[in-house]
C-alpha positions as CSV (number, residue, x, y, z in Angstrom):
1,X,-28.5,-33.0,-10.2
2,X,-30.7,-32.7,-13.1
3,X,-30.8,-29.7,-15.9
4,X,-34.0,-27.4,-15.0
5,X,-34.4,-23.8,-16.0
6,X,-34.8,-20.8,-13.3
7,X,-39.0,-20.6,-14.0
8,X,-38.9,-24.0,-12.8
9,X,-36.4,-24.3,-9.7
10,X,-38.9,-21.7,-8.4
11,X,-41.9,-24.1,-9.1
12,X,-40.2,-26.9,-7.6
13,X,-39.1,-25.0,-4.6
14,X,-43.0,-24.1,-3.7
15,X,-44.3,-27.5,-4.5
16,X,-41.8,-28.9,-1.8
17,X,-42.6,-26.7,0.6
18,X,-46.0,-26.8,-0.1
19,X,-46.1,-30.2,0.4
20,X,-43.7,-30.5,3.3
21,X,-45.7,-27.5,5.5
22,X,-49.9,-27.3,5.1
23,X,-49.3,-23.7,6.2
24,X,-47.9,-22.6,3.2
25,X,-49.8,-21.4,0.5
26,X,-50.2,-19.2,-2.8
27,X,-52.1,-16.3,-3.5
28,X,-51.7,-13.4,-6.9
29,X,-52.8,-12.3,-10.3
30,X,-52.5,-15.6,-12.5
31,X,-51.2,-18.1,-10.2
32,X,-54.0,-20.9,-11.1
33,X,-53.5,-19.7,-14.7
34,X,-53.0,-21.3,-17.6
35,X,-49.0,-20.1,-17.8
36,X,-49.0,-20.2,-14.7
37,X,-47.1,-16.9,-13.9
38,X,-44.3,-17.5,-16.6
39,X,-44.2,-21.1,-15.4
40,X,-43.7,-20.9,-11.9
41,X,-47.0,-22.0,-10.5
42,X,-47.7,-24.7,-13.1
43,X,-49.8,-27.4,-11.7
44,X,-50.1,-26.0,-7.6
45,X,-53.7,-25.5,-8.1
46,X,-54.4,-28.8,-9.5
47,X,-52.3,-30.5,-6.6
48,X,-53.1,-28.2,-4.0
49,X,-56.9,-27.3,-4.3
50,X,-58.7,-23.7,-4.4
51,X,-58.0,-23.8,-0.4
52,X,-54.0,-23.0,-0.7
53,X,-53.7,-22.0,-4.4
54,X,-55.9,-18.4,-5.0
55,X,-56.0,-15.9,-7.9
56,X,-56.7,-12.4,-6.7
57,X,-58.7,-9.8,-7.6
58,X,-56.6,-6.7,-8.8
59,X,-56.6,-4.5,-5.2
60,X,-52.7,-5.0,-4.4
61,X,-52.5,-3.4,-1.0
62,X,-55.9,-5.4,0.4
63,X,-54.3,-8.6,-0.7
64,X,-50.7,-8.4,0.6
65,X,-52.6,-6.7,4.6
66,X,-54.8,-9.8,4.1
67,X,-51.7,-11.9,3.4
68,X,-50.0,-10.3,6.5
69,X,-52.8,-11.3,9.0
70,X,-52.5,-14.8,7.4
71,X,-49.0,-14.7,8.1
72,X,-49.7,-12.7,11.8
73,X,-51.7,-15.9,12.7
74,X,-49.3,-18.5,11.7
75,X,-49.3,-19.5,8.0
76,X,-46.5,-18.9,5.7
77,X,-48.2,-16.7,2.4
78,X,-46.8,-16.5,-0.6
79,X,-47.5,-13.6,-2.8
80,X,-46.9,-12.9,-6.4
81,X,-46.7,-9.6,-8.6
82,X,-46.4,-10.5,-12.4
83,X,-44.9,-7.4,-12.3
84,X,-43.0,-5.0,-9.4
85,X,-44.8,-2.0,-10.7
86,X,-48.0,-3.2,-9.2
87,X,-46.6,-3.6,-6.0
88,X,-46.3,-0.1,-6.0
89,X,-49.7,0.2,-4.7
90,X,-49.0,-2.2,-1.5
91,X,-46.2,-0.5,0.0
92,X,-48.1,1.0,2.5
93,X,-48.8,-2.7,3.7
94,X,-45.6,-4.0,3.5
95,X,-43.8,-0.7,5.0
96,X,-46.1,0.2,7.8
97,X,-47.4,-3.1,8.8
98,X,-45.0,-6.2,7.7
99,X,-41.6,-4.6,8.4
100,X,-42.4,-3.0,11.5
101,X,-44.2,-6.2,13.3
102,X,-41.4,-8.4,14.5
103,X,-40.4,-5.2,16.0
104,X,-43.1,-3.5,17.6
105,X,-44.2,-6.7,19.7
106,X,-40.7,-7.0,21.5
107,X,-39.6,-10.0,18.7
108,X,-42.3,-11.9,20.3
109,X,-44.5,-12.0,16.8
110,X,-43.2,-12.9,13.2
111,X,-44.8,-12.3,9.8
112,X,-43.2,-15.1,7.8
113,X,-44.2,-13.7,4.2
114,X,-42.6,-14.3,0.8
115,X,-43.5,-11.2,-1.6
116,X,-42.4,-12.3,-5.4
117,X,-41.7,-9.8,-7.9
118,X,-40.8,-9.9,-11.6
119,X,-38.2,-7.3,-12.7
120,X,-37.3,-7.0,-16.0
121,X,-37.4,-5.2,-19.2
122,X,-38.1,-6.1,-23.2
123,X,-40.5,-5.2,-25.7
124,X,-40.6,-1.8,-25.4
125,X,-42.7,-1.6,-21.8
126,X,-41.5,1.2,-21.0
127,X,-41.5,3.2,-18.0
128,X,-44.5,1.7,-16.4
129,X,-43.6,-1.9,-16.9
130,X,-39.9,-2.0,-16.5
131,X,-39.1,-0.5,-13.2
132,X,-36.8,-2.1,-10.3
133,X,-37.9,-1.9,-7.0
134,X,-35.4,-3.1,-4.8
135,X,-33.5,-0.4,-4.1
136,X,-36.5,1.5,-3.1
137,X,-37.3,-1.1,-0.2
138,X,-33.8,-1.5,0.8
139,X,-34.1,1.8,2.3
140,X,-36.7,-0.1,5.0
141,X,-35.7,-1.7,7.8
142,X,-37.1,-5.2,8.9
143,X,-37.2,-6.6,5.1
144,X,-34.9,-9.0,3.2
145,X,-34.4,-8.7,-0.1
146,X,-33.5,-11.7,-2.2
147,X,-32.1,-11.6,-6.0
148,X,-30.7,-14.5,-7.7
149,X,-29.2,-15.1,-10.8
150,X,-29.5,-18.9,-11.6
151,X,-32.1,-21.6,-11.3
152,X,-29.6,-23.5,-8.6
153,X,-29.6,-20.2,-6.3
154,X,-33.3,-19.6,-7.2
155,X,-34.3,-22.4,-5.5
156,X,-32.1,-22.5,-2.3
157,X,-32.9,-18.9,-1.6
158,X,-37.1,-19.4,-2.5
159,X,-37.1,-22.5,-0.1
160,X,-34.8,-20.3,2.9
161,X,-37.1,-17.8,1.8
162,X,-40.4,-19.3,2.3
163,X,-39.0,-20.8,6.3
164,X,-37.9,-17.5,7.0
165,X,-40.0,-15.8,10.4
166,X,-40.4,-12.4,8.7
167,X,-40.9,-10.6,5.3
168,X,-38.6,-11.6,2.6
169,X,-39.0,-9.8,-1.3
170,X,-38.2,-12.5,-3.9
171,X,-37.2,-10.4,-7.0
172,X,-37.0,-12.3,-10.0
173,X,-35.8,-10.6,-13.6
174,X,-37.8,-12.2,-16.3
175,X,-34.8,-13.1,-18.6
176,X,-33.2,-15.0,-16.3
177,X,-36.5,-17.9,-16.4
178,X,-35.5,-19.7,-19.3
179,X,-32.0,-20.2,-17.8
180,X,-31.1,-23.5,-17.6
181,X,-28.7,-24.7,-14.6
182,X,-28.1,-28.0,-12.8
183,X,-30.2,-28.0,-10.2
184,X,-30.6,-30.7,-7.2
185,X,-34.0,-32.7,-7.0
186,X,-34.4,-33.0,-3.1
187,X,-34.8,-29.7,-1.2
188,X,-31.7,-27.5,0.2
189,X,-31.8,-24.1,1.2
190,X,-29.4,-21.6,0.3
191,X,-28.4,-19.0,3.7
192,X,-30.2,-15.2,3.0
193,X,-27.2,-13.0,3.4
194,X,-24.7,-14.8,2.0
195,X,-23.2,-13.8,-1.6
196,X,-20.5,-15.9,-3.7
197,X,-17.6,-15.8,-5.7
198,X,-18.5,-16.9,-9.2
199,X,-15.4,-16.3,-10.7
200,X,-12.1,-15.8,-9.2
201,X,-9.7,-12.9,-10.3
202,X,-6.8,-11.2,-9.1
203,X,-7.4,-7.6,-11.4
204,X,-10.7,-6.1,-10.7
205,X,-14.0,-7.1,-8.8
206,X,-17.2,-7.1,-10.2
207,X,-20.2,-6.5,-8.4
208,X,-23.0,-8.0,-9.4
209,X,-26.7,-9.4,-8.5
210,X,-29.7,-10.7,-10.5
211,X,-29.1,-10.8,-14.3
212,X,-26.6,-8.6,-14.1
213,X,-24.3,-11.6,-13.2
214,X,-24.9,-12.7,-16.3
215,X,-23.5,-9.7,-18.0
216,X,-20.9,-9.8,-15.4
217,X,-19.7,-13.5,-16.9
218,X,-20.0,-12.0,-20.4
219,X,-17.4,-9.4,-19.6
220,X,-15.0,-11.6,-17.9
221,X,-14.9,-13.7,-21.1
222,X,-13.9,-10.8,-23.1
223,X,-11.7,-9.5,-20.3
224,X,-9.7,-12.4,-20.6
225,X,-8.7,-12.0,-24.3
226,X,-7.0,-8.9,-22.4
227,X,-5.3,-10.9,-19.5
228,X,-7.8,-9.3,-17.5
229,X,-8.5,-11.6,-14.3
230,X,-11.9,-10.5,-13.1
231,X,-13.4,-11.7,-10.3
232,X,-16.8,-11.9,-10.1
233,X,-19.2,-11.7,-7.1
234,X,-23.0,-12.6,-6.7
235,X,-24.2,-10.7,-4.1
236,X,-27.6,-13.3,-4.1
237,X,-28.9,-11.2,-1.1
238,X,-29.1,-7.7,-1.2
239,X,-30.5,-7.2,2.1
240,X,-28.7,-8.0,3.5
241,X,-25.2,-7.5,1.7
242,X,-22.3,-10.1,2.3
243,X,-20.3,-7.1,3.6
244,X,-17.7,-9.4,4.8
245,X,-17.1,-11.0,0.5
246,X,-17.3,-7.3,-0.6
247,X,-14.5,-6.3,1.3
248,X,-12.4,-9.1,1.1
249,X,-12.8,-9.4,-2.5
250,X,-11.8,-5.2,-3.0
251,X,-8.7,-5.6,-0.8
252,X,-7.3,-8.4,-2.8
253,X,-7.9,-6.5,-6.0
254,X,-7.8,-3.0,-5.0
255,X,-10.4,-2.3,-7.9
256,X,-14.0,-2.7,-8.5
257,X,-17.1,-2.0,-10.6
258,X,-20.8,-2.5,-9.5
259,X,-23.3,-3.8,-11.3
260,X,-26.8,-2.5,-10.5
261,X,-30.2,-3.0,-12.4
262,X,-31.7,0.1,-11.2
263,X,-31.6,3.8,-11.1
264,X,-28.0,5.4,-9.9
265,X,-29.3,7.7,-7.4
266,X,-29.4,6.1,-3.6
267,X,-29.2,3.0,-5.1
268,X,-27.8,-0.3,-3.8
269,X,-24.9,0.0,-5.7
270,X,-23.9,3.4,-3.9
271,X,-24.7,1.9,-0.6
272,X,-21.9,-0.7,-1.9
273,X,-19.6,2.0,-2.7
274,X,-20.2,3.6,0.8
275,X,-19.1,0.7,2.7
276,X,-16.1,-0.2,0.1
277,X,-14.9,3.8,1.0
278,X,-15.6,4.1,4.7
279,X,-13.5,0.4,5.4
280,X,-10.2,2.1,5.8
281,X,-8.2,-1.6,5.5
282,X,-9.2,-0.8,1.3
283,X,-6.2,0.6,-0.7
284,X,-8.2,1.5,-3.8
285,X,-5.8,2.1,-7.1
286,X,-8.5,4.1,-8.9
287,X,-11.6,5.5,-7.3
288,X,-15.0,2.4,-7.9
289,X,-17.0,2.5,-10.7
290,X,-20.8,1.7,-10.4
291,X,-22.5,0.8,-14.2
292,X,-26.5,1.2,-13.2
293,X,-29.6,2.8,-15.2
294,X,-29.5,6.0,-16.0
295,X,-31.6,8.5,-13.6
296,X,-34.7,8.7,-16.1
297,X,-37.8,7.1,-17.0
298,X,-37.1,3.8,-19.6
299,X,-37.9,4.6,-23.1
300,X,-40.4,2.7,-25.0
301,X,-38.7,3.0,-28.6
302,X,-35.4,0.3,-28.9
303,X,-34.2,2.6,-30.5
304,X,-33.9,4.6,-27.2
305,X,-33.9,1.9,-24.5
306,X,-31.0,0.6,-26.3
307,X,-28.7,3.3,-25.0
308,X,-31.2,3.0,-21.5
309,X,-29.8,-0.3,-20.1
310,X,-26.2,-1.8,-19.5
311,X,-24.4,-3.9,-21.6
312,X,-21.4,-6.6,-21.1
313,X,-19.2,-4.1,-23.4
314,X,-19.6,-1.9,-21.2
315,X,-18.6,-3.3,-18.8
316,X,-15.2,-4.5,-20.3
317,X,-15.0,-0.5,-21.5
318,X,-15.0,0.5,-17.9
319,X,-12.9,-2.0,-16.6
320,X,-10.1,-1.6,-19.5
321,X,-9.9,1.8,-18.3
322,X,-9.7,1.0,-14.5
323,X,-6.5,-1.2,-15.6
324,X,-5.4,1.4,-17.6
325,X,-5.5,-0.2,-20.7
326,X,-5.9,2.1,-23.7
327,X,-4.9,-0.3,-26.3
328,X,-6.5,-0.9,-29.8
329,X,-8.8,-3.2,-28.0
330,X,-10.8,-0.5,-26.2
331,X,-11.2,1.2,-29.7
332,X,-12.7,-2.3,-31.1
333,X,-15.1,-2.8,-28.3
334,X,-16.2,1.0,-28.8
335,X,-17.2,0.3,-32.5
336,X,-19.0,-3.2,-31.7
337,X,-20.9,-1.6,-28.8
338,X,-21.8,1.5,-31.3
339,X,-22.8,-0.6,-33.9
340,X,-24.7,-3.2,-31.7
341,X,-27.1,-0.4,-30.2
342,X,-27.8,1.3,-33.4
343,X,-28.3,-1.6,-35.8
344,X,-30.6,-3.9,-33.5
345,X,-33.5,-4.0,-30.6
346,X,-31.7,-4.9,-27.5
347,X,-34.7,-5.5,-25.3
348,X,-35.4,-9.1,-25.7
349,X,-33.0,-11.4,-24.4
350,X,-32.4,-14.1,-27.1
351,X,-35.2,-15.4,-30.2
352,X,-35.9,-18.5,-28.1
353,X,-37.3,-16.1,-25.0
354,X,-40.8,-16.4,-25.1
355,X,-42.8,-12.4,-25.0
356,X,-44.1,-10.7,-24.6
357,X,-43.5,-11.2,-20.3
């Protein structure tokens, strides 16, 4: 095990597999960069020549049909969106062509193709250049959809990813890149499908995927100043879901709270909620909670965006009044969390994160 951070588990995961499989390669907007797309693609090009490391000109839905007949005829593309907004403009490929392949030729062809996106938002991007995406595709059939929330995941899930026989979105939030984990050197791949407990509780499940484990963990902490046991699940995959850990985790607790880094409207954390409510073996105390975006476009101004996106307090708000606990605590936690989003930005993640991406 050695300490890396998430940008480069993901590095390291395509360099083994690059290396390990010649029909693997990289194509998108910056990969032979400089920065390498935040970090991630860092010295491919220079390993792997101009033959399996390609920029891209800025025609998103040519690229990713191209990719797909790459894929079609028996290499393994990888494709990356600096941002998931621009992948807006492929859907059409990846809807009507990649999802529907394995399918319509009797499971007798694949399309083994990795799609990475950035999520993520800071700086004041706004509502063009902060959106999520995955709840949107979740809706199609014949995708998975992959979000981890720590360099160690990030790289088991790219590399199961990347040997997958049909279309896998890799979503990556761009806070999370600078996070530092212990992460094995050799290759190991991490099952699509499968979430995890990250922390065990007997009071309340949390819900949780991408970096909204992280706020998840945050919570918990406070929580526990409350003798609040949370337990805390990393749904890794969100498509598809680790029904089987959902349910198991809700019946034990009896309460839960979903995190979701998108908009609350058919979102993934209502599908959640839907199969939580339709298992009839759940005995829920207090109806679920689900803590997601508001249904509106992100604000620019911090000023705005700062009551626009969750926070760990509240989190420990909502779950304090799950358990019933209206104690002097809740009051203290109001006043931090009033005077946190009025006094400072909170669209960058710490001074050492490197902007504006």
């Amino acid at each position: 095990m050695n300490e890396k951070n998430f940008a480069n588990a993901i590095l390291e995961a395509t360099y083994q597999k690059m290396t390990e499989d010649d029909s693997v390669f990289i194509i998108g907007l910056g990969v032979p960069d400089p920065k390498g797309i935040f970090g991630t693609t860092l010295g491919l090009f220079e390993k792997f020549g101009s033959k399996r490391v390609f920029d891209m000109p800025i025609s998103e839905n040519a690229l990713t049909g191209i990719c797909i007949g790459a894929a079609i005829n028996g290499l393994r593309p990888i494709i990356t969106h600096q941002r998931a907004d621009f992948f807006f403009l492929a859907l059409d490929q990846l809807i009507n062509n990649a999802s529907k392949w394995h399918y319509m030729f009797a499971n007798q062809m694949n399309v083994p193709l990795v799609i990475r996106l950035m999520v993520g938002h800071g700086w004041g991007q706004g509502p063009q250049h902060s959106q999520s995406i995955h709840g949107l595709i979740n809706h199609i059939p014949g995708i998975k959809i992959v979000m981890p929330s720590n360099p160690y995941d990030a790289k088991g899930l790219l590399i199961a990813s990347i040997e997958d026989n049909n279309p896998v979105v890799f979503i990556e939030h761009r806070w999370l890149h600078n996070m530092i984990g212990e992460v094995p050197d050799k290759k190991y791949s991490i099952p699509i499908g499968k979430g995890k407990i990250v922390k065990e509780g007997n009071d309340i499940t949390i819900i949780s995927f991408s970096n909204m484990t992280v706020l998840a963990k945050e919570a918990a902490e406070i929580l526990e100043k409350e003798n609040i046991s949370a337990e805390i699940l990393d749904l890794r995959t969100i498509k598809p879901l680790d029904e089987e850990l959902i349910i198991e985790s809700v019946k034990k607790t009896k309460r839960v709270i979903i995190l979701d880094p998108d908009w609350k409207s058919s979102s993934v954390a209502a599908e959640i909620m839907a199969i939580i409510i339709e298992n009839t073996s759940i005995e829920l105390i207090k109806p679920p909670i689900r803590i997601t975006y508001p249904d509106r476009f992100v604000p620019t101004a911090w000023t705005l965006s700062n009551f626009f996106y969750p926070t760990a307090l509240q989190v420990v708000i909502k779950t304090l009044e799950l358990m019933d606990k209206k104690t002097h605590f809740i009051k203290e936690i109001q006043k931090n969390l009033e005077k946190k989003v009025l006094e400072n930005p909170l669209d960058v993640p710490d001074k050492s994160f490197k902007g504006p991406f």
